[in-house]
N, C-alpha and C positions, 0 to 999 in steps of 0.2 A: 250157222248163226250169222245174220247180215247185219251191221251197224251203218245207220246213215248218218253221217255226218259229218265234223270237218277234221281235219287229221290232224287235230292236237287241241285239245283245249281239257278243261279242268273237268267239263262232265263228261267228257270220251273217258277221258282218264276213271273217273267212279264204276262207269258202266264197264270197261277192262277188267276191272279189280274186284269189283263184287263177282262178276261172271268167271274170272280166273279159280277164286276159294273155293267157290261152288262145283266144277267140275264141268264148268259148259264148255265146248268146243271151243277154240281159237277163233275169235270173229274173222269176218271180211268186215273190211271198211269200204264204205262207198260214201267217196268224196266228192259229193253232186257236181259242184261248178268244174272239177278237175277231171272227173269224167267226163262230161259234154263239152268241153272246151266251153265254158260259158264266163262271159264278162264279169267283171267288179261288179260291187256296189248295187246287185238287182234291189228288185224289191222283192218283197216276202211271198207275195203269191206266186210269182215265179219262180224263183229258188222251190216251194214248195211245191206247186205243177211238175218242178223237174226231178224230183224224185221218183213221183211214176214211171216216169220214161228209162230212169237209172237201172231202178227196181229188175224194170222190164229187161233191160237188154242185159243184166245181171244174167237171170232165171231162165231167158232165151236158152242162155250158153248150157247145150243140155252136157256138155261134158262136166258140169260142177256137178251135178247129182244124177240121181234116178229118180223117175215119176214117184217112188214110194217115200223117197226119203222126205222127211221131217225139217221144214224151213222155217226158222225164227227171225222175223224181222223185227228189228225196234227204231224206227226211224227220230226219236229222240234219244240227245246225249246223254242224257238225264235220265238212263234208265238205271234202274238197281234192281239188282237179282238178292232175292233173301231164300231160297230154297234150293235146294239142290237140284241140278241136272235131271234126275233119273223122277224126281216127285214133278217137276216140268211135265214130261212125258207123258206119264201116268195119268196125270190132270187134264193136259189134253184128248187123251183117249177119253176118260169120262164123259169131259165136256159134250166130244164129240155125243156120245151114246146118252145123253140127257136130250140134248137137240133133237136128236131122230126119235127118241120115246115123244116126246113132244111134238114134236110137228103130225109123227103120225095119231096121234090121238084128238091133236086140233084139224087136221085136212084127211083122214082115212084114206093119207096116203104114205108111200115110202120116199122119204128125199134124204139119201144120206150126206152128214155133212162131212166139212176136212178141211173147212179154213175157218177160223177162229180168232176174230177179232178183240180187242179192249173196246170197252163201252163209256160212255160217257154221259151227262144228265142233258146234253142239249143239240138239238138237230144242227150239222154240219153244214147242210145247203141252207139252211130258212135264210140266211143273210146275202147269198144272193140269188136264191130262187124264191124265196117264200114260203112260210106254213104248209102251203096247198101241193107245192111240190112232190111227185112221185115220193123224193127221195126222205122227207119227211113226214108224208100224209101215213105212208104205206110200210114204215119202219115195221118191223116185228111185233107186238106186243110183250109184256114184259112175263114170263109165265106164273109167275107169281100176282100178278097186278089183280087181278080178281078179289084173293084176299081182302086189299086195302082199297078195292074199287073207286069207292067216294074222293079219296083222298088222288088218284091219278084220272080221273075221268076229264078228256080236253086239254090234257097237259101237257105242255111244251116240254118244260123245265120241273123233272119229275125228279122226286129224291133220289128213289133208283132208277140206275145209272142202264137205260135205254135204245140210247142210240150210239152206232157205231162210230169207235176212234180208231184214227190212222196210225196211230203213234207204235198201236202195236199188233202183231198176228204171227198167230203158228197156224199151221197146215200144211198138209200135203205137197210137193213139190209140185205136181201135175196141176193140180186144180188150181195152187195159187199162181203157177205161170200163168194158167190161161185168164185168170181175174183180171193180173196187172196185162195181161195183153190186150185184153176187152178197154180198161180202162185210159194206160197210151193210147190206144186207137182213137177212144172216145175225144182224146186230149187234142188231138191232129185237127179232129173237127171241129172244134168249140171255139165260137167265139169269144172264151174268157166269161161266160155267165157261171160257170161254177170249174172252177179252174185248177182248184187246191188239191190235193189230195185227199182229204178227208171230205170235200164236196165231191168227189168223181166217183169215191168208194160206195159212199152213203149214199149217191144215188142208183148204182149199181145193186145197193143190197134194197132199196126198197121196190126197185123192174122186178128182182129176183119174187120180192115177197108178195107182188103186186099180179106176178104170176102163176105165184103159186093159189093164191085165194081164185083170180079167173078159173085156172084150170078146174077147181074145187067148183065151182057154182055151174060152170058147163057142163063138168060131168053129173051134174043134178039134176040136169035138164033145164033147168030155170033162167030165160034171160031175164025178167022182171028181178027173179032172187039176186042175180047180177049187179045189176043196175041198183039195187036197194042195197045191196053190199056197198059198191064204190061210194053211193051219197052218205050211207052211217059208217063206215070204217072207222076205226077205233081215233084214228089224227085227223078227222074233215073238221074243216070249220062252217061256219055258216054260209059265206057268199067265196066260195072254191068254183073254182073250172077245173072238167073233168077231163083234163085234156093227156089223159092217159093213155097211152097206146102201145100194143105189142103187133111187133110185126111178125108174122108166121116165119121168117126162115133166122130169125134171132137169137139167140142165144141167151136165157136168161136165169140159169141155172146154174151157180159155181160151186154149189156146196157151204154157202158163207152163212156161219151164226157168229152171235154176241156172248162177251163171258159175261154175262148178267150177272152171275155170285161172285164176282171176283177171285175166282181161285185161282187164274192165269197170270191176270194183269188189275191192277188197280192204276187210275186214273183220277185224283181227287180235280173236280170239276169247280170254280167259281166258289163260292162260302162254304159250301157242300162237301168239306176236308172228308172229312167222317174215319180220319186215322188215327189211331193211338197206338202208342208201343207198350205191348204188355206182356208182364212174365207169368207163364203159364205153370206157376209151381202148383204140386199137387194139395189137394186140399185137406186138411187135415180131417179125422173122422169125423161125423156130424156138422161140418160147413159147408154150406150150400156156395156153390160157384158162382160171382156173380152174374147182372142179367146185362144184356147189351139194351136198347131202344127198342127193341120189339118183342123183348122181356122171352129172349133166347138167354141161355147160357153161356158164358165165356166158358170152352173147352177146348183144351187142344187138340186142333184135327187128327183123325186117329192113321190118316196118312204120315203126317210128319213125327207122331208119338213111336210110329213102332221102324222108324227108321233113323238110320244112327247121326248124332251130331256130326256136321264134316269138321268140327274141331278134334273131339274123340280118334276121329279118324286118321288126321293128320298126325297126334300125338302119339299114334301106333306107326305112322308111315315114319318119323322120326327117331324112332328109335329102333330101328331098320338101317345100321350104321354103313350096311355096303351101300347105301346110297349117296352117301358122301365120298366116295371114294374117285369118283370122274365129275362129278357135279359138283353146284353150286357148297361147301364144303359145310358141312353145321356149325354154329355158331350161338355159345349157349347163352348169348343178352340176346340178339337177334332173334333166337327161334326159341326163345320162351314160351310155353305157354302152357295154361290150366290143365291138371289132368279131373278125369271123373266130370266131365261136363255133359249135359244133356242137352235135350231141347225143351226141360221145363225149367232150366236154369238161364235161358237166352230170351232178350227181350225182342218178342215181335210185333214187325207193322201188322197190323189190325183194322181191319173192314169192322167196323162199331156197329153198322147197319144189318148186318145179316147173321153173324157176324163169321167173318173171312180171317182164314189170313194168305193172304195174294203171295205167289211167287215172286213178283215183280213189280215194284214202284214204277209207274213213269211218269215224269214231273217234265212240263218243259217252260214252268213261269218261275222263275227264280224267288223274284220278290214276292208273289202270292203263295210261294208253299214254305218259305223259310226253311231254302236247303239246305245251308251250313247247320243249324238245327238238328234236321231233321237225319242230315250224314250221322253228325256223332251219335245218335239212338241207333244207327244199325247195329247188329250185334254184333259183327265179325269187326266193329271200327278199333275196340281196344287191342285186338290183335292183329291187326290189318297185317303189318308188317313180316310177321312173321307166319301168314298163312299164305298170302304171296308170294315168298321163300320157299316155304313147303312145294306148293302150286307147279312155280315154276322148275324146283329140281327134280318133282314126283314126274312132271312133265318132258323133261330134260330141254324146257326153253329151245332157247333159239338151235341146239343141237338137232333137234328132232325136227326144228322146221326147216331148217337147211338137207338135213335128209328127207322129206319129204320133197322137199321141191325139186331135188336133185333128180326123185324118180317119179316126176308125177303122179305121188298121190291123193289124187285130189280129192279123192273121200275121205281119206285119214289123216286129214294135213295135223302134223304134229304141230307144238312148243305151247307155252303157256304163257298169259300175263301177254302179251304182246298182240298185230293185227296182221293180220292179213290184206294185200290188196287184189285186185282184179286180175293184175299182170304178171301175179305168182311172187310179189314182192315181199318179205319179212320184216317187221321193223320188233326189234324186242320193245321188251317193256321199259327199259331206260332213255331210250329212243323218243319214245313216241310221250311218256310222263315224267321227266327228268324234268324239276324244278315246283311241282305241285306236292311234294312230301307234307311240306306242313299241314296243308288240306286235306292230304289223305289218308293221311297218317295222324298226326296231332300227337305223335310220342317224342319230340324233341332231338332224334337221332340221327338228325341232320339227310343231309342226299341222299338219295342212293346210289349204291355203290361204294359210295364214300364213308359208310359209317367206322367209326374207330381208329380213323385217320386214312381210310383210301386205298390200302394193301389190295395190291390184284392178284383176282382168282382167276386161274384156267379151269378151262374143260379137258376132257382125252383129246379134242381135236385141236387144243390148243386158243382156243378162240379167249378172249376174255368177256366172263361172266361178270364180275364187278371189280371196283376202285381201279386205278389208273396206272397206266405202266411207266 
């Protein structure tokens, strides 16, 4: 799991702490300007241009993984995980196996995928390439869009969520290096006409998609069916230049699909929120479930129904007393919390449109999504504090990341609630969110560490876990 951003601010911190309950690995942090050696004060397309290159020379480093393994990028701070680790996973796989049913029944062909982007309602190049752009013209189609044809037909800015966002992707290790390699590269040469990340990606995935319809219309035999392709494609406008080109020894195949249903990533776009929090109690006999906007059913997805609350869980890990015995010590205001809870007693974010419920929020407009808000509706926010607690001593925190680093292991790098850097550096979680309590928390119990007046705890190695010596 890679976090891009900057090494300490109040959405690092959410995105730590939702990903800590959940059971997601221990992030790397990648602190763009402090990685590149880059100056103050850029401006925003370059700070964001310089992500690709971070990215890049991250995922180069083939001793952090293996080709197989499973790489979650979120290069906003502002991410939030609402599902557990392992339903992550799972949903990925899917996703993946929805993409390749689909593609092969649209191109009777096989293209399997294994990087897997968040989508969003608006083309990423049009602002500084244009409509006509590869990278917009030639985007995927939405596989649903047929149904509501009338209503997406020439549409830029389509309810559903279309075109690809940078902000977030799972995929394969192998395949998403060589994406962000393709795309640094592309970055070396550009004059600055599409410069951003989510311009470099999004033009990358429509070459991709632009290639795969070519191949499909040659292998038909047809250059006129060709040619009558590229002028009707689902995004041409009327007065387009077709100035589309693949060159033979190119590369234009990474494996890259969109999560179009949101069951990865949710990305509320411009007016187009379309999220609510809602509790999925079960319905009594004879009540019909209500209907979302395309007059679907609110249901709980039968993934997250038959898999256990990670509070349930924690409240078994907790009373499991040898655990307090070298670790963080229990603490029974601290580590309160509900027993017999479900996941039809927990309010969640909600895709209204299809209707979803996304593993992951990612927000990176403050004032357009109303994040202080939208924090306190996460479920795990009334017990933040003491699932955190849980987290970190089921994890054994900074003890386990210090033995990992001790013996290079860089595939299992332990501790919890904390980040990781490039350089094999640890910062716990006091560290790096010490001073955002109120925000994160909203239970009154002051710092951390310091609750109850500050008394410091040891580990077996002696280290201090909290309050002050």
């Amino acid at each position: 799991m890679v976090v891009v951003g900057s090494e300490r601010s109040l959405g690092l911190c959410r995105t730590l702490l939702s990903a800590a309950v959940l059971g997601y690995p221990p992030p790397l942090l990648l602190d763009v300007p402090f990685i590149l050696d880059m100056e103050e004060d850029l401006t925003q397309n370059t700070l964001d241009s310089a992500k690709i290159v971070a990215i890049d020379q991250y995922l180069q480093d083939r001793s952090q993984m293996h080709n197989e393994d499973i790489v979650l990028i979120v290069e906003s701070s502002d991410s939030w995980f609402q599902l557990p680790y392992h339903l992550m996973v799972d949903r990925f796989q899917t996703s993946m196996d929805i993409l390749n049913y689909w593609y092969g029944l649209e191109n009777d062909a096989h293209y399997p995928h294994s990087v897997v982007f968040a989508s969003c309602n608006q083309c990423q190049t049009m602002k500084y390439r244009g409509a006509s752009h590869t990278g917009c013209r030639h985007t995927p189609v939405h596989p649903i869009t047929t149904i509501y044809e009338a209503a997406f037909k020439n549409s830029l800015f389509d309810l559903h969520q279309v075109f690809l966002h940078a902000g977030a992707v799972i995929g394969k290790a192998n395949d998403t290096r060589a994406l962000y390699a393709r795309a640094a590269g592309r970055l070396r040469r550009k004059d600055g006409a599409a410069s951003t990340s989510g311009n470099l990606l999004t033009e990358l995935l429509g070459e991709q998609e632009f290639a795969r319809k070519t191949s499909k219309a040659l292998l038909q035999g047809s250059e006129a069916g060709l040619l009558d392709w590229i002028r009707n494609s689902p995004r041409s406008g009327a007065n387009q230049s077709y100035d589309d080109v693949l060159l033979p020894e190119g590369r234009y195949e990474f494996g890259v699909g969109l999560d179009y249903i949101s069951s990865l990533f949710h990305f509320p776009t411009g007016e187009y929120n379309n999220i609510t929090f809602r509790t999925y109690n079960e319905h009594p006999v004879g009540q019909r479930p209500q209907k979302s906007t395309h007059r679907m059913s609110f249901r709980l997805p039968s993934d997250i129904e038959s898999s256990h609350a990670p509070i349930s869980t924690t409240v078994s890990l907790l009373s499991n007393r040898t655990l307090s015995s070298h670790q963080m010590p229990f603490n029974a205001t601290l580590d309160r919390l509900p027993r017999n809870i479900s996941w039809h007693n927990l309010s969640l974010a909600t895709d209204v449109r299809i209707p979803s419920v996304p593993a992951v929020l990612v927000l990176d407009n403050e004032k357009q999504h109303n994040v202080e808000h939208m924090w306190s509706q996460m479920w795990f926010y009334p017990w933040a504090r003491a699932l955190l607690r849980a987290s970190i001593r089921s994890g054994e925190g900074t003890e386990a990341a210090l033995l990992a680093a001790s013996s290079n292991a860089t595939h299992s790098k332990g501790g919890q609630g904390g980040v990781w850097f490039p350089n094999g550096h640890w910062l716990e979680w006091g560290a790096v969110c010490s001073g955002f309590e109120e925000e994160l928390f909203g239970d009154g119990m002051g710092p951390w560490g310091k609750e109850g007046g500050g008394h410091p705890e040891y580990n077996r190695l002696g280290l201090l876990l909290s309050g002050e010596e």
